[in-house]
C-alpha positions in Angstrom: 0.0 0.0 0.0 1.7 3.4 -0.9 0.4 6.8 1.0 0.7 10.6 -1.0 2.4 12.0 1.5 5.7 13.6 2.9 7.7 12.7 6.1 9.8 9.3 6.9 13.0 11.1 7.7 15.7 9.5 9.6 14.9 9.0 13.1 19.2 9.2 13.8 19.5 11.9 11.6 16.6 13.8 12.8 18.7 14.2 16.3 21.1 16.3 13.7 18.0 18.8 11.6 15.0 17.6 10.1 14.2 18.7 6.8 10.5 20.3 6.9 7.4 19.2 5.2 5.7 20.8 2.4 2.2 19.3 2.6 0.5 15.9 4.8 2.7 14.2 6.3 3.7 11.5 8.9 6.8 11.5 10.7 8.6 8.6 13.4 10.3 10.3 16.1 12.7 9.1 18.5 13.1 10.9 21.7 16.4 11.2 23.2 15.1 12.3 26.5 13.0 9.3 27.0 14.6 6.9 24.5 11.3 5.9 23.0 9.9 6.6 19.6 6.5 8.2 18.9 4.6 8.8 15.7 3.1 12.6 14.4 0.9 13.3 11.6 0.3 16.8 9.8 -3.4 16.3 8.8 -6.4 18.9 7.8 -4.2 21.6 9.6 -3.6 19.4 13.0 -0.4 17.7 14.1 -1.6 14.4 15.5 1.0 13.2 18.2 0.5 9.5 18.7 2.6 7.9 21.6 2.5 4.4 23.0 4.2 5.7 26.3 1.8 8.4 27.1 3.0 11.5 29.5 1.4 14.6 30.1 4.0 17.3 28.2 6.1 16.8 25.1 10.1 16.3 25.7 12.6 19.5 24.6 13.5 17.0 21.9 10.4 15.8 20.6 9.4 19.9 20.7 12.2 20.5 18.6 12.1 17.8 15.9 8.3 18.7 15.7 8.7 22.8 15.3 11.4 21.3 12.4 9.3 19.3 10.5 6.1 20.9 10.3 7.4 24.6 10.8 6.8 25.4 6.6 2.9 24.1 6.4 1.8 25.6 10.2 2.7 28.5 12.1 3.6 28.3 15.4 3.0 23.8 15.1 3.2 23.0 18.6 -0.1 25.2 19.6 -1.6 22.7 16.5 -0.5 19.6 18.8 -3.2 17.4 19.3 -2.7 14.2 21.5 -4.4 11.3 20.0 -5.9 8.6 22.2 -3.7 5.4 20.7 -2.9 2.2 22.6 0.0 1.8 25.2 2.7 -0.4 25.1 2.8 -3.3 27.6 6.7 -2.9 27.9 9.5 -1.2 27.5 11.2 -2.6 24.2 7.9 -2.3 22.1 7.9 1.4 20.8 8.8 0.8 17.2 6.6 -1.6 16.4 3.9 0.5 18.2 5.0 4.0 16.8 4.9 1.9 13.0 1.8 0.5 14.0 0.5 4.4 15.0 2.2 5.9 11.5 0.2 3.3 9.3 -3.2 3.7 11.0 -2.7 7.7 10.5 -1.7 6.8 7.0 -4.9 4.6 6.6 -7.1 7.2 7.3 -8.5 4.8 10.2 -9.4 5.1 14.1 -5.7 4.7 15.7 -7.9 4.7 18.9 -8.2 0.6 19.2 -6.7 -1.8 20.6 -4.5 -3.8 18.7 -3.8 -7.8 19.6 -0.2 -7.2 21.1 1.0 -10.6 21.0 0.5 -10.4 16.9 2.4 -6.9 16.3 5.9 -8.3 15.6 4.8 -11.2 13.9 2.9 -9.4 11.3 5.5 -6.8 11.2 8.0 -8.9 10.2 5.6 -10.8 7.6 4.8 -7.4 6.1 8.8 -6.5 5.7 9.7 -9.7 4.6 6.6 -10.4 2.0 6.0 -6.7 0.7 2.7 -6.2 -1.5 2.2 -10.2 -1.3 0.4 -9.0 2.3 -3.5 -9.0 1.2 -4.1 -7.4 4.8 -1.6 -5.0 5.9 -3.8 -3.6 9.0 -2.4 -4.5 11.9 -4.4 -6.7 13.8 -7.1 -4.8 16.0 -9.4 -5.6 19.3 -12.1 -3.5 18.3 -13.1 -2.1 21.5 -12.5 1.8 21.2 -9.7 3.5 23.6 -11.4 6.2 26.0 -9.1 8.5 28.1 -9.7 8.4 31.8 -9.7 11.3 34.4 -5.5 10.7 34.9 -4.9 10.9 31.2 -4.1 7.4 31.0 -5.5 5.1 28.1 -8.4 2.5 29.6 -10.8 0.6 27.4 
């Protein structure tokens, strides 16, 4: 599945400059302050900031690498932050997969705010990087149940 869109930079050389977008985009970040990557989205004049490892502020390094990016298609981007309601990691070592997950369902144009079936991630990962457009479902797999925020910002179902 291809997307018309801009973004997919380096997540090592983003620590160095990001090159900014011109138009939608979707971007994988890594955070050096929390060593843990994260996905945005520049979207119908919104950046969407999906992060498996949810806290309550953006780092000084995620601040920077998003002011970057989306700094020629919005003005002032991080007052056009919005925090979308995506589906936390279970551990520490699963942020890619999740932040890949994250960047695909923004792609898709779909709900990021489900559940997906964590024990399946890395196994259909793998079979999409390994078998390319031979995939007939490249969706990762999904617990339909819809993500609500609680009163502590945390992600319940």
């Amino acid at each position: 599945m291809q997307f018309d869109t801009d973004g997919l930079q380096s997540c090592v050389l983003a620590q160095f400059g990001m090159t900014p977008v011109t138009r939608k985009a979707v971007q994988i970040h890594y955070d050096v302050n929390r060593h843990h990557w994260f996905t945005t989205a520049f979207q119908k004049g919104i950046i969407a900031v999906a992060d498996s490892l949810r806290t309550s502020h953006l780092s000084p390094s995620a601040r920077r690498e998003i002011n970057q990016c989306y700094g020629n298609v919005i003005k002032k981007p991080l007052k056009r932050v919005h925090m979308v309601k995506v589906d936390q990691q279970p551990n520490d070592d699963d942020f890619g997969v999740f932040a890949i997950a994250n960047a695909f369902e923004l792609l898709s144009g779909r709900n990021a705010a489900c559940k997906y079936i964590h024990q399946q991630m890395r196994k259909h990962l793998i079979s999409c990087l390994e078998n390319g457009k031979k995939n007939k479902s490249q969706h990762f797999q999904r617990d339909c149940k819809i993500l609500k925020m609680n009163d502590t910002g945390k992600t319940s179902i």
